[in-house]
N, CA, C and O atoms as a GROMACS GRO file, in nm:
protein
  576
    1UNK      N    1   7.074  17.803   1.361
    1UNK     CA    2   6.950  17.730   1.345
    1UNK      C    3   6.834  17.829   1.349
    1UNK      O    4   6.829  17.906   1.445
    2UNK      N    5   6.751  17.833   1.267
    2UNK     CA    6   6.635  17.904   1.247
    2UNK      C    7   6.533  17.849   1.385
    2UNK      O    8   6.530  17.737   1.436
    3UNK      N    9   6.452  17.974   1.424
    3UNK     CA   10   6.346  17.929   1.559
    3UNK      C   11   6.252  17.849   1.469
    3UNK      O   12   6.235  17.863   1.348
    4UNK      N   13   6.175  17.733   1.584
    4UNK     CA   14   6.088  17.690   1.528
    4UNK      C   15   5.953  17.782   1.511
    4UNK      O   16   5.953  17.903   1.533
    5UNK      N   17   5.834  17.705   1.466
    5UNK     CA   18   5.847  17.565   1.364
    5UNK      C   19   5.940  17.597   1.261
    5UNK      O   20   5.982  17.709   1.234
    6UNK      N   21   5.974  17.469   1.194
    6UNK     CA   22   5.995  17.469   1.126
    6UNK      C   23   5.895  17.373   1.004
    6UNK      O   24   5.833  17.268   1.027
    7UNK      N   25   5.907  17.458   0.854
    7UNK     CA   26   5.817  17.389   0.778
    7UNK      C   27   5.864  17.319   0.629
    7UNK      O   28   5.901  17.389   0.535
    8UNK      N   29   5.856  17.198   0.626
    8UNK     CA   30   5.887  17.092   0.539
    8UNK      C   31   5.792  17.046   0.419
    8UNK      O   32   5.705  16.960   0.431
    9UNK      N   33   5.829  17.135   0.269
    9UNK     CA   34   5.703  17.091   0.189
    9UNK      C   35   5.725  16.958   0.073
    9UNK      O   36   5.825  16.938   0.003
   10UNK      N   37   5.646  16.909   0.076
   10UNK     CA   38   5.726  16.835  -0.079
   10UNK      C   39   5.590  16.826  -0.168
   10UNK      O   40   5.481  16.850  -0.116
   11UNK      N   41   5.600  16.796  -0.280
   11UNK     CA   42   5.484  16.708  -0.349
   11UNK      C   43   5.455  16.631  -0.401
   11UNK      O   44   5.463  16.678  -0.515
   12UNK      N   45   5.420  16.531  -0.413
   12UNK     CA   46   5.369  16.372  -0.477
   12UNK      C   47   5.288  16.378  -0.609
   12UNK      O   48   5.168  16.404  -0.616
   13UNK      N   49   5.383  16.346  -0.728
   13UNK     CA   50   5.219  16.309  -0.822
   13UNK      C   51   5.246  16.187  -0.861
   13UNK      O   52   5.358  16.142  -0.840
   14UNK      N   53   5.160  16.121  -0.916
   14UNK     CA   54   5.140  15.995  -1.016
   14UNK      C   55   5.019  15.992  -1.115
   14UNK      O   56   4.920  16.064  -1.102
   15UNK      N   57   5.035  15.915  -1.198
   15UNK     CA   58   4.874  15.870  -1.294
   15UNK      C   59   4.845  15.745  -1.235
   15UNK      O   60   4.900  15.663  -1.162
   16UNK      N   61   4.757  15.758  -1.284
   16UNK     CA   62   4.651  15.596  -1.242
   16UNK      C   63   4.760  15.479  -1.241
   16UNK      O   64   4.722  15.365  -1.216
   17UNK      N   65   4.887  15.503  -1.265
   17UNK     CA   66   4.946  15.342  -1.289
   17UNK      C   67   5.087  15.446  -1.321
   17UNK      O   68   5.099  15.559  -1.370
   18UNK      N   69   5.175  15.354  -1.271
   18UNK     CA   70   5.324  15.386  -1.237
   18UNK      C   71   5.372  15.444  -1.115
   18UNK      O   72   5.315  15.434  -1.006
   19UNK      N   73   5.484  15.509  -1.138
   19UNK     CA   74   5.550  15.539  -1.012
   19UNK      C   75   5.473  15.703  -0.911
   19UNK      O   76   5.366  15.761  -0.929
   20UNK      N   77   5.547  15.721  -0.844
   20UNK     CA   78   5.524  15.896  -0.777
   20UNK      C   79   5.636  15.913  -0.817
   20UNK      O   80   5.740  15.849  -0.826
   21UNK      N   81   5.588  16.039  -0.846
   21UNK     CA   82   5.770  16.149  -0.822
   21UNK      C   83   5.738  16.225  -0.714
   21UNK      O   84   5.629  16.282  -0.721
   22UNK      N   85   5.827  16.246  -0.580
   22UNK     CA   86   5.847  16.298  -0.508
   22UNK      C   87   5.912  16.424  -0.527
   22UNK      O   88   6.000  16.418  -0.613
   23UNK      N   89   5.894  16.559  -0.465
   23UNK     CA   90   5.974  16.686  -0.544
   23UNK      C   91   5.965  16.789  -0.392
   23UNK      O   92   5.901  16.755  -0.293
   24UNK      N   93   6.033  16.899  -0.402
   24UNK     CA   94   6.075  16.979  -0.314
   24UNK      C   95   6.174  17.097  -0.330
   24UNK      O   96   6.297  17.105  -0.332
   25UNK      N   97   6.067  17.192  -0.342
   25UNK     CA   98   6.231  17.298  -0.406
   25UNK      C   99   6.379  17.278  -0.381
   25UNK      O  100   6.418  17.233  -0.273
   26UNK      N  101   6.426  17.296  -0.436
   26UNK     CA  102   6.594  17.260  -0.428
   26UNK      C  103   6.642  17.166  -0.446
   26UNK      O  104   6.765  17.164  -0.449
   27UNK      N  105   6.561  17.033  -0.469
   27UNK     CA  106   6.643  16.933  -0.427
   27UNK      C  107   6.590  16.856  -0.531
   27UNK      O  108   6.487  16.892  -0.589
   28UNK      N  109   6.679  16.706  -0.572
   28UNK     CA  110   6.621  16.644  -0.687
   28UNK      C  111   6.516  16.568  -0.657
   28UNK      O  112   6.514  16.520  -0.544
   29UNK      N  113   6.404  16.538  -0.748
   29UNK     CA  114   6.304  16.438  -0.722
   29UNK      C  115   6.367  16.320  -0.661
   29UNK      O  116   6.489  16.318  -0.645
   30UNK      N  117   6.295  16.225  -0.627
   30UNK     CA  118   6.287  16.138  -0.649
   30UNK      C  119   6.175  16.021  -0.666
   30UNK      O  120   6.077  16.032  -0.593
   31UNK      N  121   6.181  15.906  -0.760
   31UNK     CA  122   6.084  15.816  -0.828
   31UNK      C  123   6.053  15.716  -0.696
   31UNK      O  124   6.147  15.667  -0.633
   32UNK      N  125   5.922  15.690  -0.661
   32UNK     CA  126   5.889  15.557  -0.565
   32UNK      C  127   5.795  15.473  -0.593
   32UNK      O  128   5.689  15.514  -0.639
   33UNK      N  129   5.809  15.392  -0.580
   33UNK     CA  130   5.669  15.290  -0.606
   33UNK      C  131   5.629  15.183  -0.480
   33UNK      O  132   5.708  15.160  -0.388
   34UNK      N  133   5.504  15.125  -0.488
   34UNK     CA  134   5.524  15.001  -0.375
   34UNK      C  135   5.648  14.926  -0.350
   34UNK      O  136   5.743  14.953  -0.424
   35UNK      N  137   5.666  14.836  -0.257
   35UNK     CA  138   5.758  14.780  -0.203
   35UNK      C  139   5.666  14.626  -0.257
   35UNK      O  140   5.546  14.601  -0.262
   36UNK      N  141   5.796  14.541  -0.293
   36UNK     CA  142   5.747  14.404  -0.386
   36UNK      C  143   5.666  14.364  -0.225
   36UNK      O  144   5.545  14.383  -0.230
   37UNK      N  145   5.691  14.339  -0.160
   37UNK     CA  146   5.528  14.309  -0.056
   37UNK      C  147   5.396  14.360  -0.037
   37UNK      O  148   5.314  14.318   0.045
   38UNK      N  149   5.378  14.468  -0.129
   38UNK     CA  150   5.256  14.511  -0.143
   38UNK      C  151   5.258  14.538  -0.298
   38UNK      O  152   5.222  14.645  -0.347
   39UNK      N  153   5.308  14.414  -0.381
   39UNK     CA  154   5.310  14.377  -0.530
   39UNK      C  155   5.401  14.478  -0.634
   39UNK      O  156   5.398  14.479  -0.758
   40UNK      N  157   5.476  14.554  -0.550
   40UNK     CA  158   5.564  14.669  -0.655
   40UNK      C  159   5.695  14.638  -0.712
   40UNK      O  160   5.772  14.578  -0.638
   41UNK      N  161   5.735  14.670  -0.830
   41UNK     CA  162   5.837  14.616  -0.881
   41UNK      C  163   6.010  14.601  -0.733
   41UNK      O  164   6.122  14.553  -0.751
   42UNK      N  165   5.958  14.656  -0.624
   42UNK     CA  166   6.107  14.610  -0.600
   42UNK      C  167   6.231  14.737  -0.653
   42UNK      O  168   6.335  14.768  -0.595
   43UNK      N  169   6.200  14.767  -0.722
   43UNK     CA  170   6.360  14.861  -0.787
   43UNK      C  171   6.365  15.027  -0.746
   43UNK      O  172   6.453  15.107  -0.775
   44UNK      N  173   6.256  15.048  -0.679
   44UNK     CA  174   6.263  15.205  -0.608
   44UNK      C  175   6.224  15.197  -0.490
   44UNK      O  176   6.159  15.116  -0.425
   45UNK      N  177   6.271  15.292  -0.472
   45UNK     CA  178   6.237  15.313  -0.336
   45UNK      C  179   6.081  15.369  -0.325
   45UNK      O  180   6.005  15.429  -0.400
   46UNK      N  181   6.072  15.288  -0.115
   46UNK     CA  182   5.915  15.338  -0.121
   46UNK      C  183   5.865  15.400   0.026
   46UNK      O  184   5.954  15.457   0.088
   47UNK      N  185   5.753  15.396   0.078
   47UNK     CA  186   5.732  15.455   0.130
   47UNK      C  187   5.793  15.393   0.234
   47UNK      O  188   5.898  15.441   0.275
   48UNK      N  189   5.751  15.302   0.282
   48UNK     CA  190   5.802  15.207   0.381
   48UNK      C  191   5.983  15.245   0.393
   48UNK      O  192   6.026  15.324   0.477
   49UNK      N  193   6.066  15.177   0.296
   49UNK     CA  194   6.208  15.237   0.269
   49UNK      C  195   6.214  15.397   0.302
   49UNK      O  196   6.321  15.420   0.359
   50UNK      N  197   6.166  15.470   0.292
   50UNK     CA  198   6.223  15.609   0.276
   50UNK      C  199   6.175  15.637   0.458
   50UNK      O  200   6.246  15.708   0.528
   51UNK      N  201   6.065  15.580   0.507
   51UNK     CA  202   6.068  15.584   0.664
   51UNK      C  203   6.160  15.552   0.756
   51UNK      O  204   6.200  15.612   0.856
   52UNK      N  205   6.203  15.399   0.687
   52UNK     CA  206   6.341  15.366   0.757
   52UNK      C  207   6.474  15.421   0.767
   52UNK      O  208   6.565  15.393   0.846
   53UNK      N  209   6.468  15.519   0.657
   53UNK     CA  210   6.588  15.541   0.552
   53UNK      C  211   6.624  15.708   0.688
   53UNK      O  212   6.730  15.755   0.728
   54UNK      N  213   6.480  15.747   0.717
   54UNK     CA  214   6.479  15.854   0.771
   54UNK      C  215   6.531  15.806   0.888
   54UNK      O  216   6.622  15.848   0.959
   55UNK      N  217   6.455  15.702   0.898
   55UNK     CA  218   6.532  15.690   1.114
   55UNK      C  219   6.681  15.657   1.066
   55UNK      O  220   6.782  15.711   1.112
   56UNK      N  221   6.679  15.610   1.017
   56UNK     CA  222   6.870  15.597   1.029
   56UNK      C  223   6.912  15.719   0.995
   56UNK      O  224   6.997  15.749   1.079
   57UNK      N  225   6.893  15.846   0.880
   57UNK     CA  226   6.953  15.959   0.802
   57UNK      C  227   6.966  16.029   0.982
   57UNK      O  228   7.062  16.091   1.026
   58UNK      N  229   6.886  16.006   1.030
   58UNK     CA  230   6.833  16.121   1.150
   58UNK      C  231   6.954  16.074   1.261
   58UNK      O  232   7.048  16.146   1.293
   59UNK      N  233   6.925  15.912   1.322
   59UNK     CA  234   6.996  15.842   1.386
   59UNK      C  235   7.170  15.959   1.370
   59UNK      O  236   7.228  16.035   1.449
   60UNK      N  237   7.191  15.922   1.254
   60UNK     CA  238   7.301  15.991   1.204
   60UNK      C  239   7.349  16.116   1.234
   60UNK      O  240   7.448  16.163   1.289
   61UNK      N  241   7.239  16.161   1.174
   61UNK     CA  242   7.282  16.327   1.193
   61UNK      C  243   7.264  16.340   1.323
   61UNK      O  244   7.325  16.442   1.356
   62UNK      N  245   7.204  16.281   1.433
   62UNK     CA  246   7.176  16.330   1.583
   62UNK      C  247   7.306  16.290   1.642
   62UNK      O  248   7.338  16.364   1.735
   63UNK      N  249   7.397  16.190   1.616
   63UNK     CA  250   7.511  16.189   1.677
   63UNK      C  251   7.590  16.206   1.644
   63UNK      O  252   7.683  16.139   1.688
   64UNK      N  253   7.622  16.316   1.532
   64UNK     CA  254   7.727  16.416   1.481
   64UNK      C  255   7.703  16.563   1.565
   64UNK      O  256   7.786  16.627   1.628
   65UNK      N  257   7.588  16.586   1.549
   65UNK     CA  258   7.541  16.656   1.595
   65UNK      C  259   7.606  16.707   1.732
   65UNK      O  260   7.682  16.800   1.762
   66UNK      N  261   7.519  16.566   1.829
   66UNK     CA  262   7.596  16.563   2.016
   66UNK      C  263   7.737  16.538   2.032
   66UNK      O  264   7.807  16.572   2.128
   67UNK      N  265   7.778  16.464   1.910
   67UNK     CA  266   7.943  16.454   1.939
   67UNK      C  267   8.025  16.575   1.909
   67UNK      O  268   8.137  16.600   1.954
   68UNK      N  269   7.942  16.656   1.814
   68UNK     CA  270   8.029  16.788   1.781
   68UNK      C  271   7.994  16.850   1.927
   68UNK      O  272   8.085  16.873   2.006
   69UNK      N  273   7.903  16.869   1.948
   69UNK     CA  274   7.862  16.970   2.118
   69UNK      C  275   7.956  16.911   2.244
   69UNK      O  276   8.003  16.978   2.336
   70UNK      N  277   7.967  16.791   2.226
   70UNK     CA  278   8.060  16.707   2.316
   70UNK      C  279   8.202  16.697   2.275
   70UNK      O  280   8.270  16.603   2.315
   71UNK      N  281   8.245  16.782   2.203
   71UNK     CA  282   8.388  16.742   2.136
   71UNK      C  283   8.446  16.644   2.194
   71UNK      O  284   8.526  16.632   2.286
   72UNK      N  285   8.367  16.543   2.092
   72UNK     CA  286   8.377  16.363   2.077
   72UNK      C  287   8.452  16.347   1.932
   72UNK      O  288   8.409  16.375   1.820
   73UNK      N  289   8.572  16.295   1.969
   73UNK     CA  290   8.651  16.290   1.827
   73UNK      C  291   8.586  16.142   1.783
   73UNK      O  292   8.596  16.063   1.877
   74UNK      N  293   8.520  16.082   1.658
   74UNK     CA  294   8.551  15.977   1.642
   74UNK      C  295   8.571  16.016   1.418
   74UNK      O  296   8.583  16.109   1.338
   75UNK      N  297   8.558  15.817   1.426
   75UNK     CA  298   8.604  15.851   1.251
   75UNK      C  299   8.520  15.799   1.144
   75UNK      O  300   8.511  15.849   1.032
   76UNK      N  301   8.448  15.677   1.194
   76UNK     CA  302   8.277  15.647   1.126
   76UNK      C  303   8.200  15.595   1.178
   76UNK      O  304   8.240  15.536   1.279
   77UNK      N  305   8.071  15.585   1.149
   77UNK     CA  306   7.944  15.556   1.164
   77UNK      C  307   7.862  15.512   1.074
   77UNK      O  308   7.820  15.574   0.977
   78UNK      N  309   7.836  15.384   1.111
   78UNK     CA  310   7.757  15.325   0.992
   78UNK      C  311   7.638  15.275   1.098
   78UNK      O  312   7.656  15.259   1.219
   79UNK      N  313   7.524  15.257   1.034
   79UNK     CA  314   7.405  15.213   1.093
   79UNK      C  315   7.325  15.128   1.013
   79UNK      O  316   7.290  15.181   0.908
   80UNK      N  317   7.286  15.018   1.030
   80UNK     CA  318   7.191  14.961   0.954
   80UNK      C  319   7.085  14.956   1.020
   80UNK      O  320   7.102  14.932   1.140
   81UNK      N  321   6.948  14.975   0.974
   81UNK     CA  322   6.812  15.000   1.025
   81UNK      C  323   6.698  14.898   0.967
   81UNK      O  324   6.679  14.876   0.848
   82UNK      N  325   6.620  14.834   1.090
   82UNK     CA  326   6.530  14.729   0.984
   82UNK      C  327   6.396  14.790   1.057
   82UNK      O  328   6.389  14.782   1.179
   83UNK      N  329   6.312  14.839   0.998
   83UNK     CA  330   6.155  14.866   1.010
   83UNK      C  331   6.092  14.740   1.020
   83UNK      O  332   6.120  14.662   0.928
   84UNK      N  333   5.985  14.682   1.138
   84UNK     CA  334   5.870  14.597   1.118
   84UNK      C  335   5.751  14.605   1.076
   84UNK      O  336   5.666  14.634   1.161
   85UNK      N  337   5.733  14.597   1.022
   85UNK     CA  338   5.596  14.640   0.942
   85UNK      C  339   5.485  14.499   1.020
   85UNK      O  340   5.506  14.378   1.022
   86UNK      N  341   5.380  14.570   1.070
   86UNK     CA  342   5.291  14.401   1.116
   86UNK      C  343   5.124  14.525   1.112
   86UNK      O  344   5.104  14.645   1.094
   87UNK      N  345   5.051  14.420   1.138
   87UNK     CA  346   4.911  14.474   1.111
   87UNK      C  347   4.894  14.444   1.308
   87UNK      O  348   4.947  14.362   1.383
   88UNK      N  349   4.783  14.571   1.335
   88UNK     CA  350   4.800  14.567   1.474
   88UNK      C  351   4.690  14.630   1.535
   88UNK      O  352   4.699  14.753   1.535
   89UNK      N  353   4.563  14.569   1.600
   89UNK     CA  354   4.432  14.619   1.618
   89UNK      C  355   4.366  14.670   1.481
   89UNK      O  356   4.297  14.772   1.486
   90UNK      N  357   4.380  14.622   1.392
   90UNK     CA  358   4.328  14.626   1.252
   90UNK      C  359   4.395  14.742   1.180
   90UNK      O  360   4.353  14.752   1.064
   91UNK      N  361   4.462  14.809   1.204
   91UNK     CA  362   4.608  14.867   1.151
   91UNK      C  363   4.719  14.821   1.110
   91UNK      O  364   4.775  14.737   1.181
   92UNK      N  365   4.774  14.859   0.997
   92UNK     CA  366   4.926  14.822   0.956
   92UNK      C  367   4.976  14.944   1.013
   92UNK      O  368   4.909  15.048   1.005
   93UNK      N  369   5.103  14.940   1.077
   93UNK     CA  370   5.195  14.985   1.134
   93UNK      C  371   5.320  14.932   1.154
   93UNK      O  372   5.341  14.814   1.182
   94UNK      N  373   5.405  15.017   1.140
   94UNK     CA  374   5.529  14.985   1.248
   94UNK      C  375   5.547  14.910   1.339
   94UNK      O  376   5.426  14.889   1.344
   95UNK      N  377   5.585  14.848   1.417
   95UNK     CA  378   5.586  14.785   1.512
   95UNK      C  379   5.722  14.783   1.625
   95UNK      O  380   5.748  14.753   1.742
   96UNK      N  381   5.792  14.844   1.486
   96UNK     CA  382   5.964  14.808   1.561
   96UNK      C  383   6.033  14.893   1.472
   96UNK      O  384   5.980  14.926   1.366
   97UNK      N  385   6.139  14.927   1.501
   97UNK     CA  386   6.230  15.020   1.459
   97UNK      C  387   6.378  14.956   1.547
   97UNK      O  388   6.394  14.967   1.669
   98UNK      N  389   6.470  14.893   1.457
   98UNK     CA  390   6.594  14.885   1.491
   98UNK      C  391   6.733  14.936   1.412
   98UNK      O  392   6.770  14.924   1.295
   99UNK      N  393   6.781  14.984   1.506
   99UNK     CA  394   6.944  15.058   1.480
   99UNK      C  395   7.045  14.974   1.489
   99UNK      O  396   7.020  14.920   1.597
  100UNK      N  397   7.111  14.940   1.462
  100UNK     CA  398   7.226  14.849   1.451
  100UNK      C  399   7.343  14.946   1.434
  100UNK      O  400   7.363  14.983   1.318
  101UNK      N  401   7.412  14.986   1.515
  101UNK     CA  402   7.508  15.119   1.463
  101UNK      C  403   7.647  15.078   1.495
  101UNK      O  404   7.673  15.047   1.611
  102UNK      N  405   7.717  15.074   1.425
  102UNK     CA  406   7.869  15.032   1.438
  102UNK      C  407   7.933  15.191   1.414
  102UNK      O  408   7.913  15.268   1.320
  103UNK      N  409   8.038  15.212   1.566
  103UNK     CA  410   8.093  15.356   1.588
  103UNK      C  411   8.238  15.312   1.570
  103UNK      O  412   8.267  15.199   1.610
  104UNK      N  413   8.352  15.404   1.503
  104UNK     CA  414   8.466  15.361   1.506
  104UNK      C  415   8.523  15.489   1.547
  104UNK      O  416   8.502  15.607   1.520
  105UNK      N  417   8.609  15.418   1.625
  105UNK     CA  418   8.673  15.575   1.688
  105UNK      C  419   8.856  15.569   1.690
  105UNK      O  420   8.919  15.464   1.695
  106UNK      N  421   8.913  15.699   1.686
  106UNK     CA  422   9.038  15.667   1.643
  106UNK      C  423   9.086  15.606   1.780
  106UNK      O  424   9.016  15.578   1.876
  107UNK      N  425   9.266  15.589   1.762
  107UNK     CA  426   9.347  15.523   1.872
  107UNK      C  427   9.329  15.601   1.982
  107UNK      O  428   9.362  15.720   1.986
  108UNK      N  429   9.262  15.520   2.102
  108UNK     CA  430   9.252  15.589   2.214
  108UNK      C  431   9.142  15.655   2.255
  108UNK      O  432   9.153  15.738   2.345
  109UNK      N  433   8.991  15.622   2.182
  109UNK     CA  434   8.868  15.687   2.182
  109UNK      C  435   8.849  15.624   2.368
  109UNK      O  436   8.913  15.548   2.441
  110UNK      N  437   8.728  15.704   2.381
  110UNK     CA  438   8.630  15.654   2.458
  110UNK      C  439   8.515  15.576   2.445
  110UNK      O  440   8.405  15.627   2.422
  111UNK      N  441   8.537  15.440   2.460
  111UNK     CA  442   8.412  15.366   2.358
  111UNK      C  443   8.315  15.379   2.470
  111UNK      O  444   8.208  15.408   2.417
  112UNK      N  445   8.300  15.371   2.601
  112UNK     CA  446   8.171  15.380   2.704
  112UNK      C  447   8.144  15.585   2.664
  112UNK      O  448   8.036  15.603   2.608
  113UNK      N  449   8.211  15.696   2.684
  113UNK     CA  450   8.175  15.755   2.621
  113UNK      C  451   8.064  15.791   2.461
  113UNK      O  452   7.963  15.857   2.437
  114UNK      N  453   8.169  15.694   2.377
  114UNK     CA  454   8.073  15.687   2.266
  114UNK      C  455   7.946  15.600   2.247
  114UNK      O  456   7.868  15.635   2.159
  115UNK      N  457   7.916  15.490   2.320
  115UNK     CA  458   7.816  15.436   2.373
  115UNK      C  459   7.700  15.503   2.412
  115UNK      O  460   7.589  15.474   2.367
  116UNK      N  461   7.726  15.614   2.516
  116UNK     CA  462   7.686  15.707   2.611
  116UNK      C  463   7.593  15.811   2.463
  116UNK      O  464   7.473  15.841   2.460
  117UNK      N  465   7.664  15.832   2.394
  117UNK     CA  466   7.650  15.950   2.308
  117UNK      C  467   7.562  15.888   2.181
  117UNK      O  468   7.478  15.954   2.119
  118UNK      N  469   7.585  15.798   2.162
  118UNK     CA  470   7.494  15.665   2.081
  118UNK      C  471   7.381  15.677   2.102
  118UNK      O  472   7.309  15.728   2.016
  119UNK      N  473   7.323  15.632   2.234
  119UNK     CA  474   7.196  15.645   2.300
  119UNK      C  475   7.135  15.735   2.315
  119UNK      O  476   7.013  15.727   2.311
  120UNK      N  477   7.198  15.849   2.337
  120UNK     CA  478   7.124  16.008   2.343
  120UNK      C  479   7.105  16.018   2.191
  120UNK      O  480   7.019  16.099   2.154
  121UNK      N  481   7.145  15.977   2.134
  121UNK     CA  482   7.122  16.047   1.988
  121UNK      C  483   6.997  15.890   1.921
  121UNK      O  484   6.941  15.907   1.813
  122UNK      N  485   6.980  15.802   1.973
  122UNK     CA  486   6.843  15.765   1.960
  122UNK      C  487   6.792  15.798   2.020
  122UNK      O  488   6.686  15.811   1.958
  123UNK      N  489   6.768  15.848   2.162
  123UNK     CA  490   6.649  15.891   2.250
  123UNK      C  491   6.639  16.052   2.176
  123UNK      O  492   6.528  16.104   2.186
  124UNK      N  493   6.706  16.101   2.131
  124UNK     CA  494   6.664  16.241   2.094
  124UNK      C  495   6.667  16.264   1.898
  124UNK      O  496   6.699  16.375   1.856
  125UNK      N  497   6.639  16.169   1.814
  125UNK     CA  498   6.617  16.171   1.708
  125UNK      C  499   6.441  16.245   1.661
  125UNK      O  500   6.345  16.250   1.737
  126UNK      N  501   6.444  16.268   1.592
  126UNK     CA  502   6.323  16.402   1.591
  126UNK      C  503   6.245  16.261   1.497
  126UNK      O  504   6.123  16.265   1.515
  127UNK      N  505   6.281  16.160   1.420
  127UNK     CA  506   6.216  16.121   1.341
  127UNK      C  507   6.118  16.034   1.440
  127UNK      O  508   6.003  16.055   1.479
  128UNK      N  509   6.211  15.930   1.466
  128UNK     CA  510   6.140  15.872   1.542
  128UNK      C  511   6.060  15.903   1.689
  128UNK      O  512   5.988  15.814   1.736
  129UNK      N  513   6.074  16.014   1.749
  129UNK     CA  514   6.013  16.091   1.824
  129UNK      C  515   5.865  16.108   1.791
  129UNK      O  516   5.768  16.084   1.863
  130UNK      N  517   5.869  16.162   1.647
  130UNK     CA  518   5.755  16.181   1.581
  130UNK      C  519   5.669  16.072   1.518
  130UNK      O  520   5.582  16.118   1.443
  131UNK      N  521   5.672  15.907   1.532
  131UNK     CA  522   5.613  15.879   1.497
  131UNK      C  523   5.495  15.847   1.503
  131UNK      O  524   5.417  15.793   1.424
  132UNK      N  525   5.483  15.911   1.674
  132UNK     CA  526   5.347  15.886   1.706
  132UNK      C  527   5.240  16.007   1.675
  132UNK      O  528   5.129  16.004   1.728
  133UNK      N  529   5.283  16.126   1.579
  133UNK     CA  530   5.200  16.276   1.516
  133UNK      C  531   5.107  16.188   1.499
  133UNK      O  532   5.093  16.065   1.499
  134UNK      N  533   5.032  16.304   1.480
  134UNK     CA  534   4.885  16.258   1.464
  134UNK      C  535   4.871  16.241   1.274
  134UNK      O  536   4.991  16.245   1.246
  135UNK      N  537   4.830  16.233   1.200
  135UNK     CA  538   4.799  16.322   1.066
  135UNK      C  539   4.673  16.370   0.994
  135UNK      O  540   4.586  16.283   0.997
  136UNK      N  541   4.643  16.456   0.946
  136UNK     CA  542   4.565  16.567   0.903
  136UNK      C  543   4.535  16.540   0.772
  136UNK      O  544   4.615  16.473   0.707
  137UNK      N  545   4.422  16.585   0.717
  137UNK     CA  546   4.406  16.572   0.540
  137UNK      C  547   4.347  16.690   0.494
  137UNK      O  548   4.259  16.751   0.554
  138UNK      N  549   4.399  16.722   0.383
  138UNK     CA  550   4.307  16.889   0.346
  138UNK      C  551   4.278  16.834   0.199
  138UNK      O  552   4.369  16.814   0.118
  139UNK      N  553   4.182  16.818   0.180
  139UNK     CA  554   4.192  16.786   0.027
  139UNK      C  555   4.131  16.806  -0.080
  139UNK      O  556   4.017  16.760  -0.082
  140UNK      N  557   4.161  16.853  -0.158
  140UNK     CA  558   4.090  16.929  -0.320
  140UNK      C  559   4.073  16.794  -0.418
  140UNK      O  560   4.149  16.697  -0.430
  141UNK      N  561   3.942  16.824  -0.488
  141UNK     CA  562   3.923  16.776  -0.618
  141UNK      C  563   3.884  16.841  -0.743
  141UNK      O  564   3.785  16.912  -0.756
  142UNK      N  565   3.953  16.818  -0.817
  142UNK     CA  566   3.938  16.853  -0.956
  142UNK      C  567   3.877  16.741  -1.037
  142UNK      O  568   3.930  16.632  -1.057
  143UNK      N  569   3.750  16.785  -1.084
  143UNK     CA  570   3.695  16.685  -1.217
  143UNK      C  571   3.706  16.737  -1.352
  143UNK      O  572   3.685  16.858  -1.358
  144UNK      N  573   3.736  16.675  -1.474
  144UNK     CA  574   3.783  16.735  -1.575
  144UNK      C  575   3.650  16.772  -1.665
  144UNK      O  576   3.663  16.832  -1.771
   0.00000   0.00000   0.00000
């Protein structure tokens, strides 16, 4: 593992009307638009989705992670994740963040073990840790 920080770039464009493409060296774009509750077609993914998408990706990787350090044998992990979205002291925000994680472990696991190891890996997920950052704006204009 590289010392921290560590630094995470991507970039966003769009025109006046359609989607973003999301981009990041190495890796493939990907297309997002609103979420049909804030009038968007529904068929990409969006900002809202790709937040949730993170607490679970993270959820994930944090208890592969502690189970490899814990040589914790198990055989899958599935998680389903629902974000609340509510307006809150005149803010839209988050409100809630739920994990739903179904652990399967082979013949003879430790399920209070894997329980145990479940929970550390939500209390120590970096995403949701972070959702209370602050955020920053630096911003350029170009007029044509």
């Amino acid at each position: 593992m590289e010392n921290f920080p560590h630094r995470y770039q991507i970039e966003a464009s769009a025109d006046e009307a359609g989607s973003v493409t999301l981009s990041s060296h190495g890796l493939p774009s990907l297309i997002t638009a609103p979420p049909t509750q804030f009038g968007g077609p529904g068929d990409q993914w969006s900002p809202e989705t790709l937040l949730v998408a993170a607490v679970a990706d993270c959820f994930l990787l944090s208890f592969r992670a502690i189970a490899r350090a814990s040589k914790f044998r198990w055989k899958h992990l599935r998680c389903g994740t629902e974000g609340v979205l509510d307006r809150v002291d005149g803010a839209t925000r988050f409100t809630e963040l739920l994990i739903r994680a179904h652990l399967e472990l082979p013949k003879g696991g430790d399920s209070n073990k894997g329980r145990r190891l479940l929970e550390k890996a939500e209390q120590s997920c970096l995403i949701t840790n972070s959702l209370i950052a602050k955020s920053k704006l630096e911003s350029q204009i170009d007029v044509e």
